[in-house]
PAVEXKOL-421456 format. One record per residue: residue in one letter; residue number from 1; z, y, x of N, C-alpha, C in turn. Coordinates in steps of 0.02 Angstrom, whole numbers, m for minus. Each point is the difference from the previous one (the first is absolute). Layout:
// residues N
type|seq|n_pz|n_py|n_px|ca_pz|ca_py|ca_px|c_pz|c_py|c_px
a|NUM|Z|Y|X|Z|Y|X|Z|Y|X
...
***
This chain:
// residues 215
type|seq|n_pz|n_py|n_px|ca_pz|ca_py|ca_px|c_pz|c_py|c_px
x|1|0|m60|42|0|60|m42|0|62|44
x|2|m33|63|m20|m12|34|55|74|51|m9
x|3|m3|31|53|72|54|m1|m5|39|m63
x|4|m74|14|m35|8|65|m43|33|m42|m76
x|5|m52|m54|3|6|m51|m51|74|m9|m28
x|6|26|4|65|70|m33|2|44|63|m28
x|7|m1|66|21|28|52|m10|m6|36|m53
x|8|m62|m25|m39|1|17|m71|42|m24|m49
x|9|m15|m99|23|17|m38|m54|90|11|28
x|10|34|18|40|61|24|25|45|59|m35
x|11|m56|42|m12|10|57|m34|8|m15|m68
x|12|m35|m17|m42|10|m35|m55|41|m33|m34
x|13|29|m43|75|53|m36|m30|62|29|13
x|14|m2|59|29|64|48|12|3|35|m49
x|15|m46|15|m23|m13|61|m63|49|m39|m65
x|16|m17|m70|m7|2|m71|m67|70|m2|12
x|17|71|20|59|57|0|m9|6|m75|25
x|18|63|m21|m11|18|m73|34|m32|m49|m45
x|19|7|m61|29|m34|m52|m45|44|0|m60
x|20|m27|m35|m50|21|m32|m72|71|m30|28
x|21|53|m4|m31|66|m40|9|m3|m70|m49
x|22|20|m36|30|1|m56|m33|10|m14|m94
x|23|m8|m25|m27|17|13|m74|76|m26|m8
x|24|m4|m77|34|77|m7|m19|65|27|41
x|25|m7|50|45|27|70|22|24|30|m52
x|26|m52|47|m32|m28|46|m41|52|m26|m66
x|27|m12|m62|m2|32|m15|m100|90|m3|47
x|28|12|m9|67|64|m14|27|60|76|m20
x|29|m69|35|44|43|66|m21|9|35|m54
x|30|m58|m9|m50|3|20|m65|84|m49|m58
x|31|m23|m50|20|65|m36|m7|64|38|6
x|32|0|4|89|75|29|m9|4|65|m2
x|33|m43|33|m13|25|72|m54|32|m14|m49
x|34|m45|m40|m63|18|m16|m62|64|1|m1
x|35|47|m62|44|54|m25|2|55|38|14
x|36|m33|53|64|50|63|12|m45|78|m43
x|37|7|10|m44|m41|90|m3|26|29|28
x|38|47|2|10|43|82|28|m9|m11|53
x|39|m49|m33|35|m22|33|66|m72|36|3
x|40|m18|11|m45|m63|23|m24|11|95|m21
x|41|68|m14|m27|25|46|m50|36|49|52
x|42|m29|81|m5|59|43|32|61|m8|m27
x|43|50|44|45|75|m27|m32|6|65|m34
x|44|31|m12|m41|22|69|m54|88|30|61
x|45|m4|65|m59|60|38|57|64|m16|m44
x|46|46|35|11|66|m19|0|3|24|m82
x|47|58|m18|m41|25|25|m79|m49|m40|m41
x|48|6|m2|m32|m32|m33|m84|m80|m7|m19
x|49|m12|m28|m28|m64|m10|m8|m42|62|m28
x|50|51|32|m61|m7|71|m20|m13|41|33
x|51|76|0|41|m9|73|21|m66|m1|79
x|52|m15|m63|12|m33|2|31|m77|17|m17
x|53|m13|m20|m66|m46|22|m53|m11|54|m13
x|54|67|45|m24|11|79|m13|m31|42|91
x|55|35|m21|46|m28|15|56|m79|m4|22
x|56|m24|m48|m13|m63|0|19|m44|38|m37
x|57|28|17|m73|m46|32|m61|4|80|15
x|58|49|16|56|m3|61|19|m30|24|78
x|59|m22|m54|15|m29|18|62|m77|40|14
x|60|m10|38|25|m63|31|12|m59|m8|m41
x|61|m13|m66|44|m75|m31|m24|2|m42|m66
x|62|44|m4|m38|39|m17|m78|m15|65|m22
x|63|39|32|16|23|71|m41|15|2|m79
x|64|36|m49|m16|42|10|m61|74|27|m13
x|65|m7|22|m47|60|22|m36|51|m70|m8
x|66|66|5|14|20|m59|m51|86|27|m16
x|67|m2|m24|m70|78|10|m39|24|m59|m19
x|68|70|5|m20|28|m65|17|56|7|m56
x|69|m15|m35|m68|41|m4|m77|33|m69|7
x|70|26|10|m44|57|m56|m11|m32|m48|m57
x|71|m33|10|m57|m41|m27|m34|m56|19|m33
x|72|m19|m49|m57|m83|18|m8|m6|73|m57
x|73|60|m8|m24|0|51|m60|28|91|53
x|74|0|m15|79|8|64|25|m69|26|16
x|75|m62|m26|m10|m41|m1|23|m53|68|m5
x|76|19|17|m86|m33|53|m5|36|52|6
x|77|66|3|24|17|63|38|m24|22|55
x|78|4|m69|52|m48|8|56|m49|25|8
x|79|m39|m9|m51|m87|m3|m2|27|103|m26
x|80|28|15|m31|5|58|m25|7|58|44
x|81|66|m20|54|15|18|67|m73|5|51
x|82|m23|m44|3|m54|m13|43|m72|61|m24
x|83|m7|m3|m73|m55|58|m6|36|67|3
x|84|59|4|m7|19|65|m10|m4|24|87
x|85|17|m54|47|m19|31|70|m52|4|9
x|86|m49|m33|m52|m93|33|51|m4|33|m45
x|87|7|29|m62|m8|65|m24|m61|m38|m73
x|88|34|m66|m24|m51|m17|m39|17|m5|m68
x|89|m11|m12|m54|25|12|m74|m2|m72|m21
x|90|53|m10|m39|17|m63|12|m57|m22|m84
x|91|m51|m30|46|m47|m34|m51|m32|m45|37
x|92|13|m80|m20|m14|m53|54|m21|m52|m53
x|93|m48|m42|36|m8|m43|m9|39|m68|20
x|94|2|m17|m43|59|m49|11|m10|m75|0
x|95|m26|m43|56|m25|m81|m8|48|m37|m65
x|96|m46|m37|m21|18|m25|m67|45|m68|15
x|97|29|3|38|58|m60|19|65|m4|m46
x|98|31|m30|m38|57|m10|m55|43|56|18
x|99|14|m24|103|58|15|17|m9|97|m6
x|100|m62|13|23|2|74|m10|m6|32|m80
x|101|m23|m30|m61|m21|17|m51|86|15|m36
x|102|20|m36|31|79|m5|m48|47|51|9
x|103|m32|31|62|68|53|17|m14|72|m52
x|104|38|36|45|8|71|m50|m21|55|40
x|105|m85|10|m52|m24|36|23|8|69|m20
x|106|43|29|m27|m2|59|m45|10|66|78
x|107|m39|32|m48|m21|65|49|m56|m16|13
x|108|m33|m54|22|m76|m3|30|m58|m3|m37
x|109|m39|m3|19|m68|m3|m65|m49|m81|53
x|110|5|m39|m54|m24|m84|50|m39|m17|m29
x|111|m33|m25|36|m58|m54|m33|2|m54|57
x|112|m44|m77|m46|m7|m55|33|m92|m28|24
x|113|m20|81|m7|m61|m6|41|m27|51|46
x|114|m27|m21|36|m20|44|73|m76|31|14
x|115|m15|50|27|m65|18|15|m12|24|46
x|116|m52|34|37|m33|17|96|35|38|12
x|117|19|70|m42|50|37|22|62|15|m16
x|118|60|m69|m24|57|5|m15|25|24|65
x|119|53|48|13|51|28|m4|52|m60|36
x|120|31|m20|m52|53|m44|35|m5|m65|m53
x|121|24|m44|40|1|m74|m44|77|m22|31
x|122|10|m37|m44|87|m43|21|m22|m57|m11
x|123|28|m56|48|m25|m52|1|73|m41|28
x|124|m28|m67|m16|54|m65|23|m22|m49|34
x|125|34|m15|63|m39|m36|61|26|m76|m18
x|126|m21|m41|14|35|m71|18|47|m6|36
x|127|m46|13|75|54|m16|47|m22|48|69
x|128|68|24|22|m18|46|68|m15|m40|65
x|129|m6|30|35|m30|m45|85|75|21|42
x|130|45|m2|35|18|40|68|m32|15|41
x|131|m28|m75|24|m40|26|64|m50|52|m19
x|132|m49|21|m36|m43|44|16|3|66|m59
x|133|57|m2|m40|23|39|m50|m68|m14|m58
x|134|6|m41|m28|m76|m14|m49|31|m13|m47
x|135|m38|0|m56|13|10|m82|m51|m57|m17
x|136|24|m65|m44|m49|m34|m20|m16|m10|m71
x|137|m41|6|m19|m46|m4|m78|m31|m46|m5
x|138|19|m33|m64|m49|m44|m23|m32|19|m69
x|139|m76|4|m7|m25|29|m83|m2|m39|m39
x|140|18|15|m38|8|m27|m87|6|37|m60
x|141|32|3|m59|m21|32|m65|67|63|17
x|142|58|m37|49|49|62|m5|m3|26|82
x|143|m68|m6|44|m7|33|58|m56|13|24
x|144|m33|58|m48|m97|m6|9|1|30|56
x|145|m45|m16|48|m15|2|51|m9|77|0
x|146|m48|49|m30|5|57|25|62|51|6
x|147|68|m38|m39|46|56|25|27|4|78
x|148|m29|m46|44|1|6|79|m45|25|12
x|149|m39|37|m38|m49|52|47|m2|47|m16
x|150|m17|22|m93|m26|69|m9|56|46|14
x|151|54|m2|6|68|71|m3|5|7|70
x|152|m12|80|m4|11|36|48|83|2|30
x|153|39|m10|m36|79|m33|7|11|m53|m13
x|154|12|m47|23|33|m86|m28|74|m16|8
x|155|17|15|m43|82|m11|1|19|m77|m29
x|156|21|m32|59|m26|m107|1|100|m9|m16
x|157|34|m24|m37|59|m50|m15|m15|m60|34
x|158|63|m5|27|m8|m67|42|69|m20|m4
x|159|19|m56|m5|58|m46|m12|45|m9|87
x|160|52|10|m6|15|m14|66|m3|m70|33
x|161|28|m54|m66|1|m52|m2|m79|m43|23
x|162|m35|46|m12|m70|m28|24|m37|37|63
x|163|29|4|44|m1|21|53|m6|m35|43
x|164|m63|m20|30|4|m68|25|m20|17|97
x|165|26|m51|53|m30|24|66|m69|14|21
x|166|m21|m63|m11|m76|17|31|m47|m29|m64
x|167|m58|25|2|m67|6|m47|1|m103|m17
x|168|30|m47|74|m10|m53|m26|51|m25|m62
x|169|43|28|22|64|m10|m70|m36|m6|m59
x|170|m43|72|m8|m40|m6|m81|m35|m51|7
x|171|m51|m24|42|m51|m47|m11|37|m60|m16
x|172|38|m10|19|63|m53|m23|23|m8|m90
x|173|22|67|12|18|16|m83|m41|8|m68
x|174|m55|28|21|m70|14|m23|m5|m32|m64
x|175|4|m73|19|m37|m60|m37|m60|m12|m9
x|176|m20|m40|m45|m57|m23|m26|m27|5|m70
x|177|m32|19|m30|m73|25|26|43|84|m11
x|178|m49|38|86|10|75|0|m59|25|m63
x|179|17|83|2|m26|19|m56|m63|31|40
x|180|m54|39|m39|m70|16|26|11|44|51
x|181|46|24|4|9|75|33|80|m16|35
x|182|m8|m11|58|92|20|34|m19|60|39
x|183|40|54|m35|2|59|81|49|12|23
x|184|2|3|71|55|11|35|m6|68|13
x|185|37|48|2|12|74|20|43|10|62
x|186|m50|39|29|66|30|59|m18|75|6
x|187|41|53|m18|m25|58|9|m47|35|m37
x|188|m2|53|8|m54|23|m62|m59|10|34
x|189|m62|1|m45|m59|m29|23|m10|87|64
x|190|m60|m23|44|m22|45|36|m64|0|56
x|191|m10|28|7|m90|m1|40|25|58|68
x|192|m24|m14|65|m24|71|50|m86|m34|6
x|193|m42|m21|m56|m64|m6|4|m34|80|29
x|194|10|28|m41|m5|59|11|15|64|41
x|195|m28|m9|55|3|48|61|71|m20|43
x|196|37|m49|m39|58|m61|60|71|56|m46
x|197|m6|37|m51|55|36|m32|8|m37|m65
x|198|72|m26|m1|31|m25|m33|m11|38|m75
x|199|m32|m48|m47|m10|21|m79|33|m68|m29
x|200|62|32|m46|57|m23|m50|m54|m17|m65
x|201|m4|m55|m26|2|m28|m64|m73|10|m14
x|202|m51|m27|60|m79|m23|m6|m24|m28|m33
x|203|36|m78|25|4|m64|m41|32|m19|m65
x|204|71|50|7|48|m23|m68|41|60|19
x|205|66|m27|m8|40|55|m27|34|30|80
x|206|14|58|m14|7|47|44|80|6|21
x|207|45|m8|m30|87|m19|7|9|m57|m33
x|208|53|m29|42|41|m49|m30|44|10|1
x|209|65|m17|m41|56|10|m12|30|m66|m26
x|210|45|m39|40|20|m56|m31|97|m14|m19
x|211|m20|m21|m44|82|7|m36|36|m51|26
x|212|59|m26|5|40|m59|13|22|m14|m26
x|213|16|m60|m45|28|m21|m54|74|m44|18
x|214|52|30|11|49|m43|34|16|m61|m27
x|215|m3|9|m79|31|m62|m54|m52|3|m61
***
């Protein structure tokens, strides 16, 4: 084979990375992940799953609001508190979930449907993330999918009790059969498509604000 011959087909195979690893390697180590995850898994920080939750939902690249009630019927005080600091009139759309329909809405003006330019929507999560502060949704008749996008405010209820470590916890919990639509939320939507400057609520909604439901 001549030197050039050789230095091509050389090159090539430097370019292609190391050889293929064996398969029954490959299923070895996949194996013992399974058996151990939490070596897969960053470690969460010190205090509660919550407040480790509440923490992350306030960090920078999150940038949520979050308040922290004692139960479900404090909820629309919260939500009341919360527009009166962005300067908004308390007229919300309100996801059609039991747990939110039952409380006491007086003072507000609600409805249980949504459109491109609602304002604010209140909504009820399943279950929170710690590790990456996320909000999870599943759609159905009491969680239509567009109240995670169209409001320019999303004010999300979340159970403390469902506060789970990492994203695999839910896939765990999830069950069978998921619904058409799971969204996970982290943060409110945002783009620097545009000249690399940060634009709030492109995609969906522009604040989040998430409540804590202690009990």
């Amino acid at each position: 084979m001549s030197d050039a011959r050789s230095a091509i087909l050389g090159a090539i195979r430097h370019a292609l990375g190391p050889e293929p690893r064996d398969t029954a390697q490959i299923m070895s180590e996949a194996n013992a992940l399974l058996a151990q995850p939490e070596r897969g898994r960053p470690p969460l920080g010190q205090g509660s799953l919550v407040d480790q939750f509440a923490a992350r939902l306030v960090e920078p690249k999150i940038g949520a609001s979050v308040a922290r009630v004692g139960t479900l019927d404090a909820i629309p005080g919260a939500v009341a508190r919360i527009l009166n600091g962005v300067g908004l009139p308390k007229a919300i759309a309100v996801q059609p979930a039991s747990e939110l329909l039952r409380l006491d809405w007086s003072g507000f003006e609600t409805k249980q449907t949504i459109g491109p330019d609602e304002a604010v929507a209140v909504g009820l999560a399943l279950w929170g993330i710690a590790e990456t502060g996320s909000l999870v949704f599943h759609s159905g008749p009491d969680s239509p999918t567009l109240f995670d996008f169209f409001p320019m405010h999303h004010i999300v209820a979340v159970r403390a009790d469902r506060v789970l470590a990492y994203l695999e916890d839910y896939a765990t919990l999830a069950g069978s059969p998921l619904p058409r639509n799971v969204n996970i939320i982290t943060g409110a939507s945002g783009t620097t498509d545009i000249e690399g400057t940060l634009v709030k609520g492109a995609h969906g909604p522009g604040y989040l604000h998430v409540i804590i439901v202690e009990a």
